[in-house]
ROTORDO-887814 format. One record per residue (C-alpha): z, x, y; residue number from 0. Coordinates in Angstrom, 2 decimals. Last residue first. Example, Ala and Ser with C-alpha at 12.3 -4.5 7.8 and 13.67 -1.06 7.14 Angstrom:
residues 2
<balo><w>7.14</w><u>13.67</u><v>-1.06</v><n>1</n></balo>
<balo><w>7.80</w><u>12.30</u><v>-4.50</v><n>0</n></balo>
***
This chain:
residues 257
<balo><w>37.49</w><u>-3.04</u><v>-11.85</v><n>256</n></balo>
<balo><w>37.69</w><u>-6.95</u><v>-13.27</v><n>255</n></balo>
<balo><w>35.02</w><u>-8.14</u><v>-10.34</v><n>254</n></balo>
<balo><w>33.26</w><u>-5.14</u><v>-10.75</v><n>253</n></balo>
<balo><w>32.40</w><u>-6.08</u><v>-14.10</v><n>252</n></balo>
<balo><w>32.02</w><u>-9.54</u><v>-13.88</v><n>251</n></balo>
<balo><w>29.63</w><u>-9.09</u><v>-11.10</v><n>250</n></balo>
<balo><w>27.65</w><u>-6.64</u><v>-13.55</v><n>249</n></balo>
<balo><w>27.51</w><u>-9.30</u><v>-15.93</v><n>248</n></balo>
<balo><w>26.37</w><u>-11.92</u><v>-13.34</v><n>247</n></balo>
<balo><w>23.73</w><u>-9.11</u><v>-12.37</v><n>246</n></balo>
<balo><w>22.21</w><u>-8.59</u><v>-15.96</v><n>245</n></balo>
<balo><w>21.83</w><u>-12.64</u><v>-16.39</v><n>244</n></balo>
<balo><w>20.08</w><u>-12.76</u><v>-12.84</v><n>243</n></balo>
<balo><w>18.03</w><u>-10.23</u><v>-13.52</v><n>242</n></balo>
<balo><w>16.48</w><u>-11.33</u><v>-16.84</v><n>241</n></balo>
<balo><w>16.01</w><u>-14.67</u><v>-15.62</v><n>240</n></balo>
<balo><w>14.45</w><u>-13.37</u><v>-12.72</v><n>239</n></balo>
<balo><w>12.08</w><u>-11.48</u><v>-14.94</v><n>238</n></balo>
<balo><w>11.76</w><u>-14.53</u><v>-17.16</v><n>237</n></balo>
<balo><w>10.44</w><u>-16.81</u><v>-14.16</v><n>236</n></balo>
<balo><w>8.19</w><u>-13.81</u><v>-12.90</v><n>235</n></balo>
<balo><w>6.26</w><u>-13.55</u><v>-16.04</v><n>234</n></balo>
<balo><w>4.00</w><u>-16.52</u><v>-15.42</v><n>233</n></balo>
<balo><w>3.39</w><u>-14.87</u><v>-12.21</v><n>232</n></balo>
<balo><w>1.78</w><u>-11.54</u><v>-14.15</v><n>231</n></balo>
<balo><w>0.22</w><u>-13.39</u><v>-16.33</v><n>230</n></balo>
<balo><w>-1.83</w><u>-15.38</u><v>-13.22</v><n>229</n></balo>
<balo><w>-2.61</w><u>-12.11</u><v>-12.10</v><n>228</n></balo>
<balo><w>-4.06</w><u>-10.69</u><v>-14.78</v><n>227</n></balo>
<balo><w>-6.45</w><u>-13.31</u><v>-14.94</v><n>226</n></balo>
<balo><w>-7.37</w><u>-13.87</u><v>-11.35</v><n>225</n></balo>
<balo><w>-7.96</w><u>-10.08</u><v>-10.90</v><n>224</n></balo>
<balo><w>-11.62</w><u>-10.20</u><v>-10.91</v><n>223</n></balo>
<balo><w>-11.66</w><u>-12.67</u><v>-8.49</v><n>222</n></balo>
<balo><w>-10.81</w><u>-10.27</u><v>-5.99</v><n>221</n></balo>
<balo><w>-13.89</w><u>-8.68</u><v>-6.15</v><n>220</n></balo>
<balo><w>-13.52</w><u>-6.75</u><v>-2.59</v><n>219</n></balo>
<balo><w>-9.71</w><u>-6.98</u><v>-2.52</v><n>218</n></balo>
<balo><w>-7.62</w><u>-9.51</u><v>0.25</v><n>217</n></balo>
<balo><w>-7.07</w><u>-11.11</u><v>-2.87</v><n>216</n></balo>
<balo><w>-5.33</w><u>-8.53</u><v>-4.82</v><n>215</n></balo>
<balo><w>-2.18</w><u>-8.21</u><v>-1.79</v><n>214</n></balo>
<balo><w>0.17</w><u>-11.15</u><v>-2.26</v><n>213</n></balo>
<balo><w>0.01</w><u>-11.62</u><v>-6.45</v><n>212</n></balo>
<balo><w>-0.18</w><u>-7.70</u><v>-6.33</v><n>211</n></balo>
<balo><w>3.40</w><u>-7.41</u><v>-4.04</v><n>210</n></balo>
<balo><w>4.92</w><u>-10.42</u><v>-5.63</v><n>209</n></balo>
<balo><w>4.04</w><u>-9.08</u><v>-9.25</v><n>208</n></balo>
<balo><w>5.36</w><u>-5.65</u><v>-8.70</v><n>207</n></balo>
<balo><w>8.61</w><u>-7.91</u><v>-6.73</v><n>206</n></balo>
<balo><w>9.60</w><u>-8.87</u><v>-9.98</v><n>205</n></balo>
<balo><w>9.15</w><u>-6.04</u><v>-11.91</v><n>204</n></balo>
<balo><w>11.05</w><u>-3.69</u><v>-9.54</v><n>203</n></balo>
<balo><w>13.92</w><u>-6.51</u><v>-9.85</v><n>202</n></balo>
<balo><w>13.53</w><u>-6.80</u><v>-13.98</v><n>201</n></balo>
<balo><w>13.85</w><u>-3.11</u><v>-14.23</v><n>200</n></balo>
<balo><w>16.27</w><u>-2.16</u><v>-11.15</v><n>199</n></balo>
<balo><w>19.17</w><u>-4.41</u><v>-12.92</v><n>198</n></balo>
<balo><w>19.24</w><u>-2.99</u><v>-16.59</v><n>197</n></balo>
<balo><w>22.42</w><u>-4.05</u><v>-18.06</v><n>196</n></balo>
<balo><w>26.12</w><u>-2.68</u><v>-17.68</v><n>195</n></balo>
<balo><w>25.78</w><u>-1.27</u><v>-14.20</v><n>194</n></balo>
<balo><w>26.50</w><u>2.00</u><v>-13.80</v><n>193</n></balo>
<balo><w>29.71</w><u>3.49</u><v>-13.60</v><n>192</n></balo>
<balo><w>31.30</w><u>5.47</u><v>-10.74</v><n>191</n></balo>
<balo><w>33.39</w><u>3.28</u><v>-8.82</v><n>190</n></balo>
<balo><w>30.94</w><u>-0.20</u><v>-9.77</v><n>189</n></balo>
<balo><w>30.78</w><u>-0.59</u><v>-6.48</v><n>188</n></balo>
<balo><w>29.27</w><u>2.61</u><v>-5.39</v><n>187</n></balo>
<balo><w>27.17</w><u>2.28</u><v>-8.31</v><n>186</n></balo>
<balo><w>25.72</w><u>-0.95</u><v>-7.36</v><n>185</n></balo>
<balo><w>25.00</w><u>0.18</u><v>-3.59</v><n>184</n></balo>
<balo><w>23.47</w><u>3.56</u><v>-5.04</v><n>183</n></balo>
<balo><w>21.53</w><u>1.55</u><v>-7.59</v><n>182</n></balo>
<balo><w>20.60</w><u>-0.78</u><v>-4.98</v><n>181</n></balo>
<balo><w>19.98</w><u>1.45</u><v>-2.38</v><n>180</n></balo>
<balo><w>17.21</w><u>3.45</u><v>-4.64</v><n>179</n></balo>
<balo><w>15.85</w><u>-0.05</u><v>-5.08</v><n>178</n></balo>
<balo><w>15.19</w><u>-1.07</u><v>-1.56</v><n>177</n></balo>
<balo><w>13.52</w><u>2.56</u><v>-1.21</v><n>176</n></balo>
<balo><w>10.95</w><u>2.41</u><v>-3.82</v><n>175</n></balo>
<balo><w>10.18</w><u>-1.20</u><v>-2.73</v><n>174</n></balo>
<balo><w>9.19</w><u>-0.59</u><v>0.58</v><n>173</n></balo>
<balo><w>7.61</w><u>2.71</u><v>-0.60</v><n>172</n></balo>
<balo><w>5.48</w><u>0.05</u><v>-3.29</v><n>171</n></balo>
<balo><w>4.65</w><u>-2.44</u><v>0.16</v><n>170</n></balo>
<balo><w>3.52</w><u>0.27</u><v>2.32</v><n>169</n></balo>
<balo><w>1.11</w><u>2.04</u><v>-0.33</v><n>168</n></balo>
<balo><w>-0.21</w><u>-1.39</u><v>-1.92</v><n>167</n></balo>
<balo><w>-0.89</w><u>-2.13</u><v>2.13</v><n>166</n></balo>
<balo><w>-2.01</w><u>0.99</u><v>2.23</v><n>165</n></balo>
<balo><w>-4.90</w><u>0.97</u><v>-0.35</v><n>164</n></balo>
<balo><w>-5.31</w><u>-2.61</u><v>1.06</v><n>163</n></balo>
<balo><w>-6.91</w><u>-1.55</u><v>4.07</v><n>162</n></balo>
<balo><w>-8.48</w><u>-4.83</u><v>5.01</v><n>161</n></balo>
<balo><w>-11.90</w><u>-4.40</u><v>6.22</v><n>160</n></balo>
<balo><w>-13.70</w><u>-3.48</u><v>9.53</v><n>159</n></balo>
<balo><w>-17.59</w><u>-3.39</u><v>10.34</v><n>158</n></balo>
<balo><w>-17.91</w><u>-1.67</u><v>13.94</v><n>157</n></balo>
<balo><w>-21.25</w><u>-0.39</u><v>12.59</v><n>156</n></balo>
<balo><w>-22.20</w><u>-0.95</u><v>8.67</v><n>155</n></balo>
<balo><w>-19.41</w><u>0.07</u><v>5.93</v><n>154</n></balo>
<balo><w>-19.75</w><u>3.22</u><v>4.31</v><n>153</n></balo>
<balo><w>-17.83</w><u>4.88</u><v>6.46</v><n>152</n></balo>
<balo><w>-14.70</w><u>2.80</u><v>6.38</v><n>151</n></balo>
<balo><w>-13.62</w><u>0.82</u><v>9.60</v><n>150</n></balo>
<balo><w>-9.92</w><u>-0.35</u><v>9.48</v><n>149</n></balo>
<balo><w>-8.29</w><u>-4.38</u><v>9.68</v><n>148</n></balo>
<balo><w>-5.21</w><u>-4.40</u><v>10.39</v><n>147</n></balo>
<balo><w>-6.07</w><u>-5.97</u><v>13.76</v><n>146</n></balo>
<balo><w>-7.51</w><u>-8.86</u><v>11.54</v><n>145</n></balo>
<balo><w>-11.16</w><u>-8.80</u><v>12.22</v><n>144</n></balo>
<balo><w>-11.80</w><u>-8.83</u><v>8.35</v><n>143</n></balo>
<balo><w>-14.48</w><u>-7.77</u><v>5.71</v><n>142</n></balo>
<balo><w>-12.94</w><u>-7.86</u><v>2.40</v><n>141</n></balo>
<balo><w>-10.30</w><u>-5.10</u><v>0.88</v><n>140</n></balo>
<balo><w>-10.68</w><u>-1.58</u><v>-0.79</v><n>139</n></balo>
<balo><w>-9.92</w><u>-0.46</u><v>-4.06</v><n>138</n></balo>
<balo><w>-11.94</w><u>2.63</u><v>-3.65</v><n>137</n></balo>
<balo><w>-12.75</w><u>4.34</u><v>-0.26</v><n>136</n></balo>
<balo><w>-12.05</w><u>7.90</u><v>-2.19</v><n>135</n></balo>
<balo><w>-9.59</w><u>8.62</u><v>0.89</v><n>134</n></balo>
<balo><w>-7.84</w><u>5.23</u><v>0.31</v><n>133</n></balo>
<balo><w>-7.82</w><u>5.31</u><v>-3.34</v><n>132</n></balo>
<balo><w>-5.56</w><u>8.72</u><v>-3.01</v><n>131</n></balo>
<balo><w>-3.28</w><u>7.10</u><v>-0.61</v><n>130</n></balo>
<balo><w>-2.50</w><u>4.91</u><v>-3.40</v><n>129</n></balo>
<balo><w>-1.06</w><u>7.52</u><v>-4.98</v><n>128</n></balo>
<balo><w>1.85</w><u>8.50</u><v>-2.68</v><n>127</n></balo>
<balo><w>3.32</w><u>4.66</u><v>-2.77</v><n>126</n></balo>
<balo><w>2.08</w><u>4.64</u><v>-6.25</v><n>125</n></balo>
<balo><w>3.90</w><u>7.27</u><v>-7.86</v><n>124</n></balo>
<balo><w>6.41</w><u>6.83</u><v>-5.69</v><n>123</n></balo>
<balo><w>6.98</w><u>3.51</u><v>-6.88</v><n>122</n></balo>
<balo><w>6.67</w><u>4.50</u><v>-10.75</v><n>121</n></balo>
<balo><w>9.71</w><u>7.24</u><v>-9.46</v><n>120</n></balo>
<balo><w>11.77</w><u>3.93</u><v>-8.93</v><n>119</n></balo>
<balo><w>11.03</w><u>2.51</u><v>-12.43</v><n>118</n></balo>
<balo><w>11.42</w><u>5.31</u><v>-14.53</v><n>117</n></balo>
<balo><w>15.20</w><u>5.81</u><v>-15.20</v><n>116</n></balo>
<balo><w>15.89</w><u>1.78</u><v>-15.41</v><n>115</n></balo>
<balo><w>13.06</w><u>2.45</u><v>-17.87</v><n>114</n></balo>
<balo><w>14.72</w><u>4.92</u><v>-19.77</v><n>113</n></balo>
<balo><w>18.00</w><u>3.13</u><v>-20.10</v><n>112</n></balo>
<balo><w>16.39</w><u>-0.11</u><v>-21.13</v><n>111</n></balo>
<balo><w>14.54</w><u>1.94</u><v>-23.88</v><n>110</n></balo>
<balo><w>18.00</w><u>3.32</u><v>-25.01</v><n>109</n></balo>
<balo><w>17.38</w><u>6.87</u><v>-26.73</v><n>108</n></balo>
<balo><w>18.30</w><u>6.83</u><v>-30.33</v><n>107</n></balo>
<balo><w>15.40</w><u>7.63</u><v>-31.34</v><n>106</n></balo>
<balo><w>12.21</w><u>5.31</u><v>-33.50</v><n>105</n></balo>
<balo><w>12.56</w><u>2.12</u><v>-31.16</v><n>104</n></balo>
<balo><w>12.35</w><u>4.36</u><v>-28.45</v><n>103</n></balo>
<balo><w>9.15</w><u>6.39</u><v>-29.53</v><n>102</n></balo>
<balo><w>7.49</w><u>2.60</u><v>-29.71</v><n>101</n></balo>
<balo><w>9.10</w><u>1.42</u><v>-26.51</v><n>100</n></balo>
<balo><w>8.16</w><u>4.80</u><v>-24.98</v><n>99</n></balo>
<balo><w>4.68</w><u>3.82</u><v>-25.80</v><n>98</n></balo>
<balo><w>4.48</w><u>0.22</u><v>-25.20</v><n>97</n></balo>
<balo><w>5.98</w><u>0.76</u><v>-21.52</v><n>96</n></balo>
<balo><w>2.92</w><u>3.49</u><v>-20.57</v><n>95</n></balo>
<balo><w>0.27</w><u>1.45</u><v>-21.77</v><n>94</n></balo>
<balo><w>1.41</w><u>-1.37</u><v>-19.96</v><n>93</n></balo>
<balo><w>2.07</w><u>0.61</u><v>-16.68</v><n>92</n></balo>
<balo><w>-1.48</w><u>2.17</u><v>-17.09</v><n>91</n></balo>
<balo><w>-2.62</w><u>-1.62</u><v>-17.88</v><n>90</n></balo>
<balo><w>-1.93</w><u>-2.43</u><v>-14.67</v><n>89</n></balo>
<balo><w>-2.50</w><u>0.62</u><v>-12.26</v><n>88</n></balo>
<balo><w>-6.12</w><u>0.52</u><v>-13.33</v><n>87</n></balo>
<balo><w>-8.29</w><u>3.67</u><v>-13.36</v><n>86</n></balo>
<balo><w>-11.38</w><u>4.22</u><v>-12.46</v><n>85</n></balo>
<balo><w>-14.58</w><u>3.54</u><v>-13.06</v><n>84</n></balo>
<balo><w>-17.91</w><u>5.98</u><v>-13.61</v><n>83</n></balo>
<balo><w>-17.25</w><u>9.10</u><v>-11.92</v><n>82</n></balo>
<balo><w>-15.11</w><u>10.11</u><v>-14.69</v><n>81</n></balo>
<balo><w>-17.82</w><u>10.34</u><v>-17.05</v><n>80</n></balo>
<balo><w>-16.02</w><u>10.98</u><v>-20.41</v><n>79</n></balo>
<balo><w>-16.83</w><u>7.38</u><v>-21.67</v><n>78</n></balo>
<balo><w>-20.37</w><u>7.79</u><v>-20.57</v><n>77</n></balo>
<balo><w>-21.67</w><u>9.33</u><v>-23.35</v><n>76</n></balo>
<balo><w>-20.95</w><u>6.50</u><v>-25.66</v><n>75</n></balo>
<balo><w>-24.26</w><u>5.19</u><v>-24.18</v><n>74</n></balo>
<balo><w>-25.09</w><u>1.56</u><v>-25.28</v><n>73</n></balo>
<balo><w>-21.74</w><u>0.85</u><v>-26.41</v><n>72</n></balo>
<balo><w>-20.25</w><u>2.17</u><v>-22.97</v><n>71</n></balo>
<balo><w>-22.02</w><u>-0.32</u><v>-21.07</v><n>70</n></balo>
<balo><w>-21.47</w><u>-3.36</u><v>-23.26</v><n>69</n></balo>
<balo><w>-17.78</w><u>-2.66</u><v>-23.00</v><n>68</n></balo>
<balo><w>-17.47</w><u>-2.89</u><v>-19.58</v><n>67</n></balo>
<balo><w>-14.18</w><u>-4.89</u><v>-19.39</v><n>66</n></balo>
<balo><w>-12.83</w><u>-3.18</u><v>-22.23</v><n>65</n></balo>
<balo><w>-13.94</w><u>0.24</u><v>-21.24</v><n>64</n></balo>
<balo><w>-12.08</w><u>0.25</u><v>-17.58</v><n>63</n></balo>
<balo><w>-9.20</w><u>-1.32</u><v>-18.88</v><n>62</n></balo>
<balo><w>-8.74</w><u>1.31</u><v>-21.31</v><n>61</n></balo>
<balo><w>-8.49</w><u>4.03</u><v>-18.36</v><n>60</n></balo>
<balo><w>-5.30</w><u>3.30</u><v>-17.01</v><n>59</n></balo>
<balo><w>-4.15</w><u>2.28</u><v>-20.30</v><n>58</n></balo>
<balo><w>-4.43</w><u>5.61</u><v>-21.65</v><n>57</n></balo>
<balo><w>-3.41</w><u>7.71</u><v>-18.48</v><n>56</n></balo>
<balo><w>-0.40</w><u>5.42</u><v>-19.34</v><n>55</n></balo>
<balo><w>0.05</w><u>6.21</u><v>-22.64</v><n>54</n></balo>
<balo><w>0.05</w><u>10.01</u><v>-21.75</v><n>53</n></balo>
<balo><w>2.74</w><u>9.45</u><v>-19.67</v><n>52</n></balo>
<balo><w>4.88</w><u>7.71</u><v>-21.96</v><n>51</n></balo>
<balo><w>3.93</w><u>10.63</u><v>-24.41</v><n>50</n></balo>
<balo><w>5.58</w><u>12.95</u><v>-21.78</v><n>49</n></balo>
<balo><w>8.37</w><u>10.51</u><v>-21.07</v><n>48</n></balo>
<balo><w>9.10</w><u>10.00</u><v>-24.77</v><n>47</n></balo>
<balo><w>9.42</w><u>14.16</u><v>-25.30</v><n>46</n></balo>
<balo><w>11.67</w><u>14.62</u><v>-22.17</v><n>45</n></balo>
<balo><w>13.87</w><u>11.62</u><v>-23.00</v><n>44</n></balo>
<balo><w>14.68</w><u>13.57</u><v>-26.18</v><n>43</n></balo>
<balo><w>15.06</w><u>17.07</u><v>-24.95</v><n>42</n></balo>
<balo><w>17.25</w><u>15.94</u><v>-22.09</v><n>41</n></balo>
<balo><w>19.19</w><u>13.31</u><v>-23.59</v><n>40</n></balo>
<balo><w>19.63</w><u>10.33</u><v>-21.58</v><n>39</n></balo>
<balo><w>22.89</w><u>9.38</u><v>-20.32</v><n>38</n></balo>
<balo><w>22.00</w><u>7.35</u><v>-17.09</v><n>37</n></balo>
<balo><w>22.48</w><u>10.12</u><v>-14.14</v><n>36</n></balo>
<balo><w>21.43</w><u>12.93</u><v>-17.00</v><n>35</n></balo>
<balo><w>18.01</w><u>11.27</u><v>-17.00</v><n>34</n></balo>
<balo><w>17.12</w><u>11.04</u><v>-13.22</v><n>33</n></balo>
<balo><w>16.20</w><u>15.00</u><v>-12.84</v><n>32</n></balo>
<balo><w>13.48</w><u>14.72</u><v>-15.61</v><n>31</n></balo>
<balo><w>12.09</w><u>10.86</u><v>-13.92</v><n>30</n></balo>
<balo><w>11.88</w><u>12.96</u><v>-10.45</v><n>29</n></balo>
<balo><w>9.85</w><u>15.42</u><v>-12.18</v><n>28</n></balo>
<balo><w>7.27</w><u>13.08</u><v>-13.41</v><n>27</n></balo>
<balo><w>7.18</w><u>10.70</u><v>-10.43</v><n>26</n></balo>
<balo><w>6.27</w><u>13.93</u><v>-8.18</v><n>25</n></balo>
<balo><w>3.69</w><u>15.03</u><v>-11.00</v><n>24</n></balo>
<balo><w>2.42</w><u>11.31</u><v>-11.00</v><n>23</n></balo>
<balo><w>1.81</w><u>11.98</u><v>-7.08</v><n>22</n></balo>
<balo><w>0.28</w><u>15.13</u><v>-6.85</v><n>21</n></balo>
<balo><w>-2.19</w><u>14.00</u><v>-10.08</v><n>20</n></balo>
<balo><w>-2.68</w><u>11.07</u><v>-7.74</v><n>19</n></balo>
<balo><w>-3.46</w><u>13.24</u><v>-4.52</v><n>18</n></balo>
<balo><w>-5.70</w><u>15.53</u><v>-6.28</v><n>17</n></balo>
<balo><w>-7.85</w><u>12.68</u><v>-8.41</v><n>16</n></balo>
<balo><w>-8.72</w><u>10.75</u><v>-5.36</v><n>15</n></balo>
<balo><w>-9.05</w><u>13.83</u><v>-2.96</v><n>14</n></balo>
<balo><w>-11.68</w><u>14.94</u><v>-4.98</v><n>13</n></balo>
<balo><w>-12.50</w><u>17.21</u><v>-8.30</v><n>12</n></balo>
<balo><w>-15.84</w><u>16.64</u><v>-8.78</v><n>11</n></balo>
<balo><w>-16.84</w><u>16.84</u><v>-12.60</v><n>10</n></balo>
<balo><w>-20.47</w><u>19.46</u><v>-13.31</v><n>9</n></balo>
<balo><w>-18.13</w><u>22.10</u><v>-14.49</v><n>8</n></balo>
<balo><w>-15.18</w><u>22.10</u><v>-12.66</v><n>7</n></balo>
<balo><w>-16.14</w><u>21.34</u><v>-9.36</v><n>6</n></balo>
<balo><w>-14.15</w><u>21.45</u><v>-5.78</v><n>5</n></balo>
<balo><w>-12.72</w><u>19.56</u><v>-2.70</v><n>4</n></balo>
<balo><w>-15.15</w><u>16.69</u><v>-2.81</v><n>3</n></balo>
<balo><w>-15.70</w><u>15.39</u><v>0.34</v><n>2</n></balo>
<balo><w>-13.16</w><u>13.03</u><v>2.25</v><n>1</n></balo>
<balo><w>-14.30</w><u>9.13</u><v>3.16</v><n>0</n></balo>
***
């Protein structure tokens, strides 16, 4: 799709890696400017959301090794190729939640706090990101003659394919944006105060899963992603559970106000 933009040393630095280091900077910042709304302390939430994000570049990687393990034990060279793999949204927000739950568990900052912080600029992060696997022509979809359906240039003449870069892109600003009016909506209601219990946590969470569940198997090698997947709706029921129990207390709440 678009060239390289430029080397450093004998690593291409492309569109791919540009627009997602644009896009977890973004996520970043907005996560600093997010932590004085829910009582975080600066210094504090500063340090667990830099390791956080460290965690995640982690994860994001991980995946690749584990499931090609073979690969990298027969030439340990290639685990600092970044040409070879990518990196998996997945067990990047896995690596990134068992982190900060670690550092959490060991300050006083709330770990339900700093996720309900995180989990709309995670969106962004992907709604811009994802953009980023577009132009690279990664994470693409199967062959279809759906009118959604776009022509990449590797494929053969007037070949189409599901564009599920955007369709991740689409569904995570969709998202972003329904939550950022729920926490307005629920503060405006609750005159001021937050809601008791994390809300946007288990709701983001929820419809993570609905959006992957609906969009992995229009993916080239969908079945690859049966696995995950399936954990990820056997987690919805608890989620919901979760959500439902934090929004009857905030009912309560507002109720009494």
């Amino acid at each position: 799709m678009f060239p390289v933009l430029f080397r450093i040393g004998n690593i291409p630095i492309d569109t791919y890696y540009v627009t997602w280091f644009v896009a977890l900077s973004l996520a970043l910042r907005l996560s600093v400017r997010r932590m004085d709304l829910y009582g975080i302390d600066d210094d504090e939430g500063r340090r667990i959301i830099g390791w956080g994000f460290l965690g995640m570049l982690f994860g994001a990687r991980a995946s690749e090794y584990v499931w090609n393990f073979s690969i990298y034990w027969n030439d340990f060279s290639l685990i600092f190729d970044l040409n070879r793999g990518g990196l998996s949204e997945k067990s990047a927000i896995l690596g990134a939640m068992i982190v900060t739950f670690a550092l959490c568990r060991r300050s006083k900052v709330s770990f339900f706090s700093l996720c309900e912080v995180v989990v709309i600029p995670a969106f962004l992060a992907i709604a811009l990101g994802r953009w980023g696997c577009f132009f690279a022509g990664c994470c693409t979809g199967i062959e279809s003659a759906s009118p959604m359906a776009l022509h990449f240039s590797y494929d053969k003449p007037l070949a189409a394919r599901h564009a599920t870069q955007i369709y991740y892109s689409f569904s995570a600003a969709l998202i972003l944006f329904s939550l950022l009016f729920i926490e307005k909506w629920s503060i405006r209601r609750g005159r001021g105060q937050l809601p008791p219990r994390p809300i946007l946590t288990p709701l983001g969470l929820i419809l993570y899963s609905i959006m992957r569940i609906a969009v992995d198997p229009l993916r080239l090698n969908h079945d690859s992603f049966l696995y995950s997947n399936f954990a990820l709706a056997a987690m919805i029921p608890f989620e919901a559970a979760w959500f439902l129990s934090s929004w009857s207390v905030f009912r309560k709440k507002i109720t009494a106000l």
